[in-house]
N, CA, C and O of each residue as an XYZ file, in Angstrom:
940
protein
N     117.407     85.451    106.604
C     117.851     86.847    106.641
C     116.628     87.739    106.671
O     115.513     87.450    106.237
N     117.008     88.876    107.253
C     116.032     90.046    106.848
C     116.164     91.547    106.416
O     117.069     92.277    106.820
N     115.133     91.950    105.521
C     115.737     92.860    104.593
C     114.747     93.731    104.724
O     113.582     93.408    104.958
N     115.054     94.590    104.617
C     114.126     95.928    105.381
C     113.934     97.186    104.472
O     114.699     98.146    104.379
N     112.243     96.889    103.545
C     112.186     97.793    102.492
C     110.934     98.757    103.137
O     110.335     98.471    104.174
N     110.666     99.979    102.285
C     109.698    101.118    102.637
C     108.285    100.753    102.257
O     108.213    100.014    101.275
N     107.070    101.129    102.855
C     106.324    101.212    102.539
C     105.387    102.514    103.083
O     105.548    103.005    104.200
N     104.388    102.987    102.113
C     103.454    103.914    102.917
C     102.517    103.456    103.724
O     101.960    102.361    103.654
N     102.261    104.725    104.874
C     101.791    104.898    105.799
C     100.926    106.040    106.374
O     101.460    107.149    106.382
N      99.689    105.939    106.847
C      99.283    107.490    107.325
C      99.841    108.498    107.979
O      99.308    109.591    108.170
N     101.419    108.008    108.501
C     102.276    108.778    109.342
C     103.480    109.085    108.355
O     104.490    109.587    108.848
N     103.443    108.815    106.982
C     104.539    108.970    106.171
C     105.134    107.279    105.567
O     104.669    106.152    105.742
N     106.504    107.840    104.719
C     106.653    106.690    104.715
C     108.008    105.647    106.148
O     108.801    106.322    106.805
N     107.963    104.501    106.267
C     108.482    103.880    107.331
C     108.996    102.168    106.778
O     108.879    101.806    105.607
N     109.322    101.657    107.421
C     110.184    100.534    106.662
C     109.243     99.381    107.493
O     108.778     99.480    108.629
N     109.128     98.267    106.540
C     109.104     97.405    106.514
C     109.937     95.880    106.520
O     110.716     95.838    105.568
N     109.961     94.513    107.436
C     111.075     93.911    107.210
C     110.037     92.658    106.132
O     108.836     92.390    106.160
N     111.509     91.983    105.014
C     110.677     90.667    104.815
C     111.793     89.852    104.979
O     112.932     90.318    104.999
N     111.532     88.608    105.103
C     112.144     87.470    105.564
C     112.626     86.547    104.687
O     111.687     86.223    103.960
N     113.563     85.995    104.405
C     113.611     85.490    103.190
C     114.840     84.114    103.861
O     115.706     84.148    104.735
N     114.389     83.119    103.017
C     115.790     81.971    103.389
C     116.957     82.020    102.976
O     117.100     82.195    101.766
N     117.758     81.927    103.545
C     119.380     81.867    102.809
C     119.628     80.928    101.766
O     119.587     79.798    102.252
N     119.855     80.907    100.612
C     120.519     80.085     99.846
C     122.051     80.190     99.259
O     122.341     79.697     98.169
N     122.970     80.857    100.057
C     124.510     80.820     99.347
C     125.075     80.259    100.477
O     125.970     80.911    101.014
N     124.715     79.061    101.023
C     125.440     78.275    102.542
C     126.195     77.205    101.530
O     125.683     76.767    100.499
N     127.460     76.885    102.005
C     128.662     76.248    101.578
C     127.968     74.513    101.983
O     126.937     74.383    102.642
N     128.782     73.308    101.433
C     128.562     72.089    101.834
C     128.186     71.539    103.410
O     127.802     70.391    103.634
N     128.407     72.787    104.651
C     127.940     72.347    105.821
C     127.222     73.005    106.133
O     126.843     73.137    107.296
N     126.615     73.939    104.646
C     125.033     74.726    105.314
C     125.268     75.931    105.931
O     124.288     76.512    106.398
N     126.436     76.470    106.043
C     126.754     77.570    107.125
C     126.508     78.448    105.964
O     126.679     77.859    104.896
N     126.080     79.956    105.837
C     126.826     80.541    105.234
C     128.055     81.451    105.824
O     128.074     81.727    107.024
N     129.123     81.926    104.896
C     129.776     83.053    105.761
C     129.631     84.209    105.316
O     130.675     84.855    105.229
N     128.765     84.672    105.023
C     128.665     86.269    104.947
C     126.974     86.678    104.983
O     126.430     87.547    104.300
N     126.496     86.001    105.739
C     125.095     86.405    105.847
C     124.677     87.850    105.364
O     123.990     88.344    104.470
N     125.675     88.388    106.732
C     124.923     89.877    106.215
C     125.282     90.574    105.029
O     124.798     91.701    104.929
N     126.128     90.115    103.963
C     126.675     90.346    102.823
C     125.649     90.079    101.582
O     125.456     90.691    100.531
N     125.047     88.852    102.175
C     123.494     87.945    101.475
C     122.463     88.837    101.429
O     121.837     88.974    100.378
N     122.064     89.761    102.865
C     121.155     90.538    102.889
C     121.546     92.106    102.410
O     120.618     92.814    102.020
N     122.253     92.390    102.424
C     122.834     93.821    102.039
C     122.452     93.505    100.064
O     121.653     94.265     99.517
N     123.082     92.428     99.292
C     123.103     92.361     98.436
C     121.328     92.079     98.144
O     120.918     92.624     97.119
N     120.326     91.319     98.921
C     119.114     91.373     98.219
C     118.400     92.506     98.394
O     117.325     92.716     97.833
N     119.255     93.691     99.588
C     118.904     94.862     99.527
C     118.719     95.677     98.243
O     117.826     96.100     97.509
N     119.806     95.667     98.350
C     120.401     96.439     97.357
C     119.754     96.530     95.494
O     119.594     97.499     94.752
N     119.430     94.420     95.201
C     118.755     94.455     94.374
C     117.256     95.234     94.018
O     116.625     95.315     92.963
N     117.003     95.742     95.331
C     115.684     95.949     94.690
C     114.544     95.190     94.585
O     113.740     95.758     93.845
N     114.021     93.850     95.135
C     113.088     92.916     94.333
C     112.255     92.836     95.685
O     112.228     91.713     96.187
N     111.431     94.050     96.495
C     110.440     93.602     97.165
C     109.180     92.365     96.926
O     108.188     92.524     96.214
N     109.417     91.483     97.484
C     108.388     90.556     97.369
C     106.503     90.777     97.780
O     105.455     90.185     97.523
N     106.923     91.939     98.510
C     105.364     92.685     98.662
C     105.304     93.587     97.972
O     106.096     94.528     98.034
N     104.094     93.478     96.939
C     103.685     94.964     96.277
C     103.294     96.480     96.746
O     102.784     97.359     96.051
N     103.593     96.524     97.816
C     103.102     97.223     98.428
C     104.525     97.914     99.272
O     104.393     98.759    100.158
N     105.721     97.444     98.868
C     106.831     97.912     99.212
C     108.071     98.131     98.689
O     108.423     97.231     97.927
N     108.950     99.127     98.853
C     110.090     99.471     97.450
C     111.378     99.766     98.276
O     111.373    100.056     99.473
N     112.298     99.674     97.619
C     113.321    100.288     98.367
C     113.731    101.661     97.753
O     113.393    102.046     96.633
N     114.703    102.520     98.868
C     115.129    103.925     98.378
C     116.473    104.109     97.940
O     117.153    105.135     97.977
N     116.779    102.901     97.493
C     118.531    102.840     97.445
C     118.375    102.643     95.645
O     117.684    102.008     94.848
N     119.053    103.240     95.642
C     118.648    103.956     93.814
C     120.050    102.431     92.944
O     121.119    101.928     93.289
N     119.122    102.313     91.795
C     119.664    101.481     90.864
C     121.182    101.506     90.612
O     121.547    102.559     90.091
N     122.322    100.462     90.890
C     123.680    100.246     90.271
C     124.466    100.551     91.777
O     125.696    100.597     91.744
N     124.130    100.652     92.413
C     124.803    100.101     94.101
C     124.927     98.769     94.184
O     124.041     97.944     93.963
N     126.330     98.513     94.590
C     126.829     97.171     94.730
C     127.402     97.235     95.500
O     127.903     98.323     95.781
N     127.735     95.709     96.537
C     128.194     95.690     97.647
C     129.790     95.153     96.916
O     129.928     94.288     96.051
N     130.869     95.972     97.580
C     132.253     95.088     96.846
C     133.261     94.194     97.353
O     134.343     93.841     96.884
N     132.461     93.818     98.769
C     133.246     92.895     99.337
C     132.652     92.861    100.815
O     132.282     93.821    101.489
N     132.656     91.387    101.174
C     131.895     90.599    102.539
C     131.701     91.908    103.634
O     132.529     92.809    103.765
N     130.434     91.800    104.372
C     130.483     92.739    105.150
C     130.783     92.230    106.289
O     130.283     91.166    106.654
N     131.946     93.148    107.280
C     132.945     92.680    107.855
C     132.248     93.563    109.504
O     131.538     94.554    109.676
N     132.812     92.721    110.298
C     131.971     93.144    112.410
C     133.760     93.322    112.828
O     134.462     92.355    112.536
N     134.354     94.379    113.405
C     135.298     94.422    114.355
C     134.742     95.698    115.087
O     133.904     96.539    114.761
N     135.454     95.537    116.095
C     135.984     96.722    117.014
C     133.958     97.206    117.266
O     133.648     98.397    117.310
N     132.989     96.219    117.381
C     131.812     96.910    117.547
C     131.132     97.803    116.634
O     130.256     98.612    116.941
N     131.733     97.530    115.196
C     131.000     98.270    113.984
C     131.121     97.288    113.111
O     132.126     96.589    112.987
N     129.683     97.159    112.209
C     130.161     96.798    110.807
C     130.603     98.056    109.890
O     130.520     99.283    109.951
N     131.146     97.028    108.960
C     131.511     97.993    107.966
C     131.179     97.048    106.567
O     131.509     95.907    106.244
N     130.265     98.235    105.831
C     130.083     98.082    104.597
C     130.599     98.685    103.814
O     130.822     99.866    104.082
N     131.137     97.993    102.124
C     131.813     98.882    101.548
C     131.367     98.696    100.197
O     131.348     97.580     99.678
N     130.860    100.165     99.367
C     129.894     99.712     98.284
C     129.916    100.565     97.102
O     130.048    101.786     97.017
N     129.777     99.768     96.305
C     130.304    100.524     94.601
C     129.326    101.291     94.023
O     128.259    100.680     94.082
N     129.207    102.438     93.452
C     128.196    102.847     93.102
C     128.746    103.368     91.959
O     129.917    103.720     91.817
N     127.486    103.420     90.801
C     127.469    103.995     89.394
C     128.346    105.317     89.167
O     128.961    105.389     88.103
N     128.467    106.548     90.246
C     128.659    107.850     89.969
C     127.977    108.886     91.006
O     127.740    108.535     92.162
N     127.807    109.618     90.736
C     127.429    110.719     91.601
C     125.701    110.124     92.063
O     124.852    109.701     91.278
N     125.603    110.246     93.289
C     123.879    109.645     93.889
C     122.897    110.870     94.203
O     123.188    112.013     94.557
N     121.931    110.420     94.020
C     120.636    111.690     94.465
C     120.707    111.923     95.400
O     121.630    111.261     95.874
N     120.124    112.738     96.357
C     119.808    113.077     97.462
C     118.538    113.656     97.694
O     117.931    113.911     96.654
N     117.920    113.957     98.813
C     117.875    112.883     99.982
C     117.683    111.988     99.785
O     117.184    111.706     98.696
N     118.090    110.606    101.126
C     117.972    109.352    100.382
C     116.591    108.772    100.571
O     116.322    107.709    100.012
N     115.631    109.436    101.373
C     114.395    108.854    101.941
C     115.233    108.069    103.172
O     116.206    108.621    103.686
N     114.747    106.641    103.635
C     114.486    105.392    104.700
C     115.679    104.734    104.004
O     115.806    103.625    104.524
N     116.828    104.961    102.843
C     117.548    103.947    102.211
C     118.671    103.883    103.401
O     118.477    102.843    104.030
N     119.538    104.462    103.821
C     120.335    104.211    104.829
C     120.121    103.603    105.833
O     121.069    103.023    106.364
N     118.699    103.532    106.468
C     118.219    103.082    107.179
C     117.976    101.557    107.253
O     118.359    100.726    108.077
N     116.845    101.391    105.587
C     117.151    100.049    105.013
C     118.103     99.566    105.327
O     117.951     98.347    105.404
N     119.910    100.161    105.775
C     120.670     99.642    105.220
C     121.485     98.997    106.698
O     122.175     97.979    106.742
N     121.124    100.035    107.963
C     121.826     99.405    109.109
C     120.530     98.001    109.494
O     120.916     96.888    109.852
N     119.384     98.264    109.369
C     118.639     97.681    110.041
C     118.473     96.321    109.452
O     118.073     95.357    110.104
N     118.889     96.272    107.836
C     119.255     94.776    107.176
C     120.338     94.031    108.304
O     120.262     93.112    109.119
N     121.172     94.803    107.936
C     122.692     93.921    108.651
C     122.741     93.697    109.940
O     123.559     92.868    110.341
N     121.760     94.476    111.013
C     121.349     94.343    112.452
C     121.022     93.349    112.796
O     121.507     92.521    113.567
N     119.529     93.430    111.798
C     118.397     92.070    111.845
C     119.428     90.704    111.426
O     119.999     89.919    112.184
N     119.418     90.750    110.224
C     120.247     89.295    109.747
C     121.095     89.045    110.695
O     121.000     87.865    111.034
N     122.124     89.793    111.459
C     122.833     89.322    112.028
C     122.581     88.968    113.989
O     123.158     88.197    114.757
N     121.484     89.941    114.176
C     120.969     89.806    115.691
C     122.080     90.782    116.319
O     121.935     90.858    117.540
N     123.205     91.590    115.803
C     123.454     92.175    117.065
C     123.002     93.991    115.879
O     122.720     94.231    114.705
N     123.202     94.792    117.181
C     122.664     96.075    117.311
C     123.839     97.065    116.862
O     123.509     98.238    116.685
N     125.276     96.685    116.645
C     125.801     97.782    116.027
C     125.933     98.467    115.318
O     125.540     98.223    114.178
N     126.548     99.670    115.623
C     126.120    100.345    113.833
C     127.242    100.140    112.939
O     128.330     99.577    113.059
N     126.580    100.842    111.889
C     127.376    100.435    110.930
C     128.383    101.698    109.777
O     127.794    102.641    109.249
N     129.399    101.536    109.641
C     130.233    102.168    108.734
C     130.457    102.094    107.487
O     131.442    101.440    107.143
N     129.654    102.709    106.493
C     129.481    102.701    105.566
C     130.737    103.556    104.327
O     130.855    104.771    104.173
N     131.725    102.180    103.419
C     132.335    103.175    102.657
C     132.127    103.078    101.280
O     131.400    102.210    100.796
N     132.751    103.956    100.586
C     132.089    103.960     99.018
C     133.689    103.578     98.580
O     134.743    103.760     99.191
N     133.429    103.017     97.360
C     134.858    102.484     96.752
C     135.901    102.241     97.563
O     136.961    102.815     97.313
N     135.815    101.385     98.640
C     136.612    101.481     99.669
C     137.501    102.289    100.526
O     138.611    102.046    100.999
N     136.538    103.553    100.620
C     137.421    104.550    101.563
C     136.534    104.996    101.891
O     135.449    104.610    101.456
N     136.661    106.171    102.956
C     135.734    106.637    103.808
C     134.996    107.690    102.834
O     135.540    108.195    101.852
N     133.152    108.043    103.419
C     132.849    109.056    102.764
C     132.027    109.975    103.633
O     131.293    109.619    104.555
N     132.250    111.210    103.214
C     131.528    111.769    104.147
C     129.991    112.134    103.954
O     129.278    112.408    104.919
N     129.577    112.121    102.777
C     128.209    111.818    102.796
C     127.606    110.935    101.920
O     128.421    110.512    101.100
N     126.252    110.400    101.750
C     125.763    109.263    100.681
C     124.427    109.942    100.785
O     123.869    110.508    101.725
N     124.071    109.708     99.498
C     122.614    110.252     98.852
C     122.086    111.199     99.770
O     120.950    111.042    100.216
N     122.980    112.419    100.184
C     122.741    113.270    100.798
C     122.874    113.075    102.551
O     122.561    113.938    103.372
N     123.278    112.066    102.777
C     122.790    111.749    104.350
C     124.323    112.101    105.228
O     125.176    111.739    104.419
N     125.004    112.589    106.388
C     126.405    112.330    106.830
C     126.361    110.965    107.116
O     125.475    110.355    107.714
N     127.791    110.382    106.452
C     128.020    108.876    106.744
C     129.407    108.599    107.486
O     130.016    107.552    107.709
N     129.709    110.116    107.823
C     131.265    109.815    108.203
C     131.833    109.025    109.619
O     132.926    108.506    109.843
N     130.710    109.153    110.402
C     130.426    108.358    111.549
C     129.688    107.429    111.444
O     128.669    107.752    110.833
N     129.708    106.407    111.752
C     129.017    104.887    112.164
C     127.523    105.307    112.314
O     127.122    106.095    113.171
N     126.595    104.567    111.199
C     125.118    104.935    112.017
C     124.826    103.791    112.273
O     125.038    102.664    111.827
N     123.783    104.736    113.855
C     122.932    103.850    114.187
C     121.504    103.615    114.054
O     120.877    104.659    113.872
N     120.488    102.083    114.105
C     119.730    102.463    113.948
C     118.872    103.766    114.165
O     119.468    104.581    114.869
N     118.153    104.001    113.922
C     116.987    105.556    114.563
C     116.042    104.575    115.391
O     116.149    103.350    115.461
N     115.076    105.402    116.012
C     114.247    105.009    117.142
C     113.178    103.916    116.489
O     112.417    104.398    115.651
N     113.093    103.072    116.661
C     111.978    102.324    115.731
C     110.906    103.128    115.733
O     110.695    103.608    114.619
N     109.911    103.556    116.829
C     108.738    104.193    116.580
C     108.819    105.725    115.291
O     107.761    106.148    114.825
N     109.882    106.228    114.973
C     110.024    106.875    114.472
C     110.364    106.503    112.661
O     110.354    107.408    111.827
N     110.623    105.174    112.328
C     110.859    104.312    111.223
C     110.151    103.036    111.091
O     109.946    102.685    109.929
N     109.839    102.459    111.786
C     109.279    101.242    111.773
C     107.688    101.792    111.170
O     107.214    102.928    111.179
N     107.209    100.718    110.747
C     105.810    100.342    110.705
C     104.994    100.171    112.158
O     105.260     99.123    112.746
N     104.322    100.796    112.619
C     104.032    100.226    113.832
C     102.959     98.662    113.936
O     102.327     98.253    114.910
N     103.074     98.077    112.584
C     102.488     97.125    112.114
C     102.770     96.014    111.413
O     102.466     96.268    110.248
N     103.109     95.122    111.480
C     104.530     94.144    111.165
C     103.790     92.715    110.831
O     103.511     91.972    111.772
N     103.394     92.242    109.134
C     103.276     91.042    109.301
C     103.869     90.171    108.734
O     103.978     90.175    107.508
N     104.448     89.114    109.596
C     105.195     88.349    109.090
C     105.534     86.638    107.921
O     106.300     86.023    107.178
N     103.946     86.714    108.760
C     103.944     85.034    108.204
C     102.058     85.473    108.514
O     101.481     86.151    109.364
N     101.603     84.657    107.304
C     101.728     84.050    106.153
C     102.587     85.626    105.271
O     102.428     86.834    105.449
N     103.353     84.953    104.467
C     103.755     86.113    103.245
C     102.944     86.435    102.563
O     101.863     85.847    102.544
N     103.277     87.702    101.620
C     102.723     87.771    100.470
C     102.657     86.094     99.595
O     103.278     85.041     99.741
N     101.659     86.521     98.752
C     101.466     85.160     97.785
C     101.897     83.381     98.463
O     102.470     82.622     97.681
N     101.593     82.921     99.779
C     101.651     82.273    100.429
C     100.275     81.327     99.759
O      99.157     81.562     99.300
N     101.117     80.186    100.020
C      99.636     78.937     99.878
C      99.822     78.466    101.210
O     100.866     77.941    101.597
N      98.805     78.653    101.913
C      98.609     77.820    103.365
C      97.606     76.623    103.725
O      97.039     75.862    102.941
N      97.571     76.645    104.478
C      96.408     75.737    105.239
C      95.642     76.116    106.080
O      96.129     77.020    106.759
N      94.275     75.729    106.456
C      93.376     76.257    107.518
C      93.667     75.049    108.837
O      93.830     73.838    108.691
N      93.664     75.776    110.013
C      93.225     77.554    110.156
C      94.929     78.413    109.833
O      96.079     78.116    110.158
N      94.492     79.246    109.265
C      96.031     80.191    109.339
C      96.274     80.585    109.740
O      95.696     81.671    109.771
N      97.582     80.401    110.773
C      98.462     80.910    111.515
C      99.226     82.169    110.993
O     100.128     82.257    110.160
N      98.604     83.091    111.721
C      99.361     84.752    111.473
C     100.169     84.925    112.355
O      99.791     84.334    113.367
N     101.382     85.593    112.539
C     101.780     86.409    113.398
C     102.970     87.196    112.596
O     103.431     87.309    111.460
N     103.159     87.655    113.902
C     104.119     89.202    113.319
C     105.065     90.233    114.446
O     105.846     89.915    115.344
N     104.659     91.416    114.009
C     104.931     91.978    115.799
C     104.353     93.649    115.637
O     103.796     94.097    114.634
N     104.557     94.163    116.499
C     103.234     95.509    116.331
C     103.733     96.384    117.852
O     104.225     95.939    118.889
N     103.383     97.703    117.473
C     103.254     98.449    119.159
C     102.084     99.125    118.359
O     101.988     99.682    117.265
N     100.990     98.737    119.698
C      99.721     99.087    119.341
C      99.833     99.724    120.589
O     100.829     99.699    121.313
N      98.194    100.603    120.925
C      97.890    100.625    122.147
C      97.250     99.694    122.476
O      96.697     98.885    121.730
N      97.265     99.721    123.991
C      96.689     98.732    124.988
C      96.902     97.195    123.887
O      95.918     96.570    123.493
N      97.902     96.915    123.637
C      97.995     95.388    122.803
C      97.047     95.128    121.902
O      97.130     93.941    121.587
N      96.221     95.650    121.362
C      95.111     95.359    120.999
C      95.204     95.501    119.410
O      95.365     96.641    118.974
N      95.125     94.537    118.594
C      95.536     94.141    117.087
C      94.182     94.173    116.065
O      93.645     93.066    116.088
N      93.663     94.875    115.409
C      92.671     94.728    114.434
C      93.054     93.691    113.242
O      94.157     93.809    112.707
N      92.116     92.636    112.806
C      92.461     91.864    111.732
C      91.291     91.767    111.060
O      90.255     91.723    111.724
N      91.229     91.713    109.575
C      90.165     91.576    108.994
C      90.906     90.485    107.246
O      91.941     90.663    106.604
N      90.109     89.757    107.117
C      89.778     88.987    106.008
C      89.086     89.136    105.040
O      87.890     89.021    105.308
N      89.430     89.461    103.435
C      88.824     90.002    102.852
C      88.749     88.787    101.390
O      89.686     88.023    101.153
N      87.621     88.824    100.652
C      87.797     88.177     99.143
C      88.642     88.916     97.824
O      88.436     90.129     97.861
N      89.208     88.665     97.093
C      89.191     89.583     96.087
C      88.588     90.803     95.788
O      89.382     91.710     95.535
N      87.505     91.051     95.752
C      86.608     92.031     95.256
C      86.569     93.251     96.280
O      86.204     94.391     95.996
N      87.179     92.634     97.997
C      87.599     93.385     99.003
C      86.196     93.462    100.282
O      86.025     94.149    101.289
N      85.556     92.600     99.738
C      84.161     92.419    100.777
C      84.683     90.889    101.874
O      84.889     89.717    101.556
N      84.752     91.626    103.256
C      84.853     91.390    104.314
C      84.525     90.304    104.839
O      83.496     90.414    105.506
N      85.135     88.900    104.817
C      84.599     87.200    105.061
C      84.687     87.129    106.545
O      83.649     87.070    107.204
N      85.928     87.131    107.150
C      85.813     87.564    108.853
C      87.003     88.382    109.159
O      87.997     88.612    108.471
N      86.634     88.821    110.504
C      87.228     89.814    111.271
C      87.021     89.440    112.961
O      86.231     88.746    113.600
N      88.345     90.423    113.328
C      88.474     90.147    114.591
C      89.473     91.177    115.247
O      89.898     92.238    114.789
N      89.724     90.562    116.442
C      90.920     91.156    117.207
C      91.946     90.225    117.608
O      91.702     89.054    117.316
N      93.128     90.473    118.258
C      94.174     89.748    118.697
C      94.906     90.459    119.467
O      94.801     91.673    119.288
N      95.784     90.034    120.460
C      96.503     90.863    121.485
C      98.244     91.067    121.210
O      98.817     90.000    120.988
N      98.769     91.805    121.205
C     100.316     91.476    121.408
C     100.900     91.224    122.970
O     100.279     91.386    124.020
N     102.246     90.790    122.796
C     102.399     90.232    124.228
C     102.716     91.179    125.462
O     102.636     91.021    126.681
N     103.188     92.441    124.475
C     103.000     93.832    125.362
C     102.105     95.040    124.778
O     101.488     94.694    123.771
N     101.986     95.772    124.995
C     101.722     97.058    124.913
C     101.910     98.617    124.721
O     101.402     99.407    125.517
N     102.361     98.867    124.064
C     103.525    100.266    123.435
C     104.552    100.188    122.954
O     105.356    101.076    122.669
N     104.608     98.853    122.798
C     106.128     98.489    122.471
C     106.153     97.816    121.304
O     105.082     97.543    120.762
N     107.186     97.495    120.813
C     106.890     96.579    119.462
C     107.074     95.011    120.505
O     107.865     94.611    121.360
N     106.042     94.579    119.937
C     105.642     92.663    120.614
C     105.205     91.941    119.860
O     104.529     92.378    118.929
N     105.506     90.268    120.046
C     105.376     89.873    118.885
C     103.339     89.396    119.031
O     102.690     89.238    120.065
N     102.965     89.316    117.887
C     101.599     88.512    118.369
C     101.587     87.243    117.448
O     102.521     86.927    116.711
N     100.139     86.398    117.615
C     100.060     84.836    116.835
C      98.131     84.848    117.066
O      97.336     85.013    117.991
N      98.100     84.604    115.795
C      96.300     83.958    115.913
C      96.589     83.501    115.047
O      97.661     83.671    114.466
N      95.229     82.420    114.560
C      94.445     81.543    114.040
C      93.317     81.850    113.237
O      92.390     82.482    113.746
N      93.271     81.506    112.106
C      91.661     81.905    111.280
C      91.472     80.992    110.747
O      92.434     80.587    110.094
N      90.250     80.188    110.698
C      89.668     78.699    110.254
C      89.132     79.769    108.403
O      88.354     80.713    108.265
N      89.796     79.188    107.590
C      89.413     79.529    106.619
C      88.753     78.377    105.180
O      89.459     77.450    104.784
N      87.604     78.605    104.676
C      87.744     78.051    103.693
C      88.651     78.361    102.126
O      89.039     79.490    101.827
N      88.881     77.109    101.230
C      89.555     77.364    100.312
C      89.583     78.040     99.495
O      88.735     77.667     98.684
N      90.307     79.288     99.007
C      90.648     80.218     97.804
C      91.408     81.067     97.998
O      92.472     80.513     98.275
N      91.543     82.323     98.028
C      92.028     83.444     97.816
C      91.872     84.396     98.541
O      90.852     84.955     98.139
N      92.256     84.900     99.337
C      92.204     86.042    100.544
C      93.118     87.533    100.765
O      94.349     87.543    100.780
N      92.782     88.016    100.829
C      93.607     89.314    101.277
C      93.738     89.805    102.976
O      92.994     90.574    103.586
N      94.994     89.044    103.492
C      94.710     89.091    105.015
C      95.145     90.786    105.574
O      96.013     91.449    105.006
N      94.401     91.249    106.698
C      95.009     92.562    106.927
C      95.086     92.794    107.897
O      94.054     92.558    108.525
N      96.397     93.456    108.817
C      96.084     93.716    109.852
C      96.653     95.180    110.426
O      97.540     95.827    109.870
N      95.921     95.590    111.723
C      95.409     97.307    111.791
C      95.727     97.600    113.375
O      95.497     96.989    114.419
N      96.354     98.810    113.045
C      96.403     99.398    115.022
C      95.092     99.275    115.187
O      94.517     98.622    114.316
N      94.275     99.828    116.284
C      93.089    100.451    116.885
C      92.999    101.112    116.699
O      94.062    101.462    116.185
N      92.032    102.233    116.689
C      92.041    103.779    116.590
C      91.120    104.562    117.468
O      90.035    105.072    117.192
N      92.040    104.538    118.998
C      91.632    105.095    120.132
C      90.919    106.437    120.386
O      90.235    106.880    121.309
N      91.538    107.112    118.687
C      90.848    108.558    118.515
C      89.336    108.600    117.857
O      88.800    109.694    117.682
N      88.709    107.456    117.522
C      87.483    107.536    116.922
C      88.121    108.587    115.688
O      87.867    109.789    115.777
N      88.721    108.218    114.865
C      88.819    109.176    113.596
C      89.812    110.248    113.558
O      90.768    110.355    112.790
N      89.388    111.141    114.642
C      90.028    112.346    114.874
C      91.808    112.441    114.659
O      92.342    113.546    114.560
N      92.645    111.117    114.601
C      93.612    111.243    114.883
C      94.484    110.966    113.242
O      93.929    111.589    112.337
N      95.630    110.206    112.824
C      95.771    110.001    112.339
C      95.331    108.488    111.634
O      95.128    107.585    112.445
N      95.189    108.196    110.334
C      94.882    107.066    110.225
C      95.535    105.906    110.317
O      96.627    105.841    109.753
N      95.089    104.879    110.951
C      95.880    103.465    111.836
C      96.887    103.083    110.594
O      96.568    103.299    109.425
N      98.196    102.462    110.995
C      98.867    101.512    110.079
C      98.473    100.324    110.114
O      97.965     99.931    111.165
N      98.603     99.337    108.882
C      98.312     98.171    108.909
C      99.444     97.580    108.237
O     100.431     98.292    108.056
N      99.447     96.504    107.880
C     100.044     95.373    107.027
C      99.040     94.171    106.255
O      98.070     93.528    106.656
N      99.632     94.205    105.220
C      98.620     93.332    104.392
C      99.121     92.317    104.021
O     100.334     92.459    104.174
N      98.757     90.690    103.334
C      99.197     89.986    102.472
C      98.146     89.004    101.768
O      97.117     88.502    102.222
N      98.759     88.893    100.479
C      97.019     88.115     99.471
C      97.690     86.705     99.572
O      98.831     86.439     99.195
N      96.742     85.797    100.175
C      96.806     84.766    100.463
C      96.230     83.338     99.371
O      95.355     83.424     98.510
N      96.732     82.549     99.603
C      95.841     80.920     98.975
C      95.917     80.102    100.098
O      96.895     79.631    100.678
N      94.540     79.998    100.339
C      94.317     78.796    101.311
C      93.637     77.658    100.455
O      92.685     77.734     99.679
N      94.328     76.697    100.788
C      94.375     75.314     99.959
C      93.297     74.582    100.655
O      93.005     73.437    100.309
């Protein structure tokens, strides 16, 4: 599954996905409510990167399987009492969980105590949302594998996915203390777009902080690049 929490950025804040394995699959391994799996580790709260949180405020519960007809999901979800507003990226979190986990693109209908509502933590929900434009929410910087707190092997296999310019991926390798072991570049498979990329780093054994960075075509002048990070063990 994938679950899609916030993190900051020099462009504000924008969402992040992490990846996580299913464990509520029945005796033939299937599960049936995937996206019910991911809505609910949404919902908990428990970013596995420190560096990322969700905006969906404490005592939201999902109250039953999230259900695909007629070209919408529909979620339907219990909450404590009256919710804050604005919600930040949390609604968002919330189509782009059930999108991803599930691979298709519809939107989604969101109800509270099982009936319709017309707004949630300030946002209109009375119509089906759809995702927003990725470049406008996304990270333009996406890493996927190795995870946070990952024990790997050399060389380590990174990849992820990114809309950089001209494809062009900044990566740098750092020790604890944050002094610079190696660095490099890498390409994505397109260019302005979100694409996925893959390299290799021959590393020796310990502890690393892997990072990776748009370009910054403006020499400075512009805004500062997004990246993605994760602290590594290479075995």
């Amino acid at each position: 599954m994938t679950v899609w929490f916030v993190g900051s950025t020099p462009a504000g804040d924008r969402l992040y996905r992490e990846r996580r394995a299913m464990t509520e699959g029945g005796p033939d391994g299937a599960v049936p409510d995937p996206a019910g799996v991911a809505v609910r580790e949404l919902l908990a709260g428990r970013p596995e990167d420190p560096d990322h949180r969700s905006d969906w405020p404490p005592g939201v519960a999902l109250r039953s399987p999230v259900t695909h007809a007629g070209g919408v999901f529909t979620v339907d979800l219990a909450t404590p009492g009256p919710l804050p507003g604005p919600a930040g990226l949390a609604l968002q979190q919330l189509v782009q969980t059930v999108q991803s986990t599930t691979g298709i693109g519809d939107p989604v209908r969101v109800l509270v105590d099982g009936r319709p509502a017309a707004t949630l933590l300030g946002v209109d929900v009375s119509e089906p949302l759809a995702a927003d434009d990725p470049f406008r929410v996304r990270a333009l910087v996406q890493l996927d594998d190795p995870v946070e707190g990952a024990v790997v092997g050399s060389p380590v296999v990174v990849s992820g996915e990114a809309a950089v310019f001209e494809a062009t991926l900044l990566w740098e390798v750092r020790d604890p203390a944050g002094r610079p072991v190696r660095s490099g570049f890498a390409t994505t498979a397109e260019g302005q777009t979100f694409a996925p990329y893959r390299f290799e780093v021959p590393l020796d054994p310990g502890t690393y902080d892997l990072v990776v960075s748009e370009d910054d075509p403006s020499g400075g002048e512009g805004r500062g690049p997004m990246t993605d990070s994760a602290r590594i063990t290479v075995r």
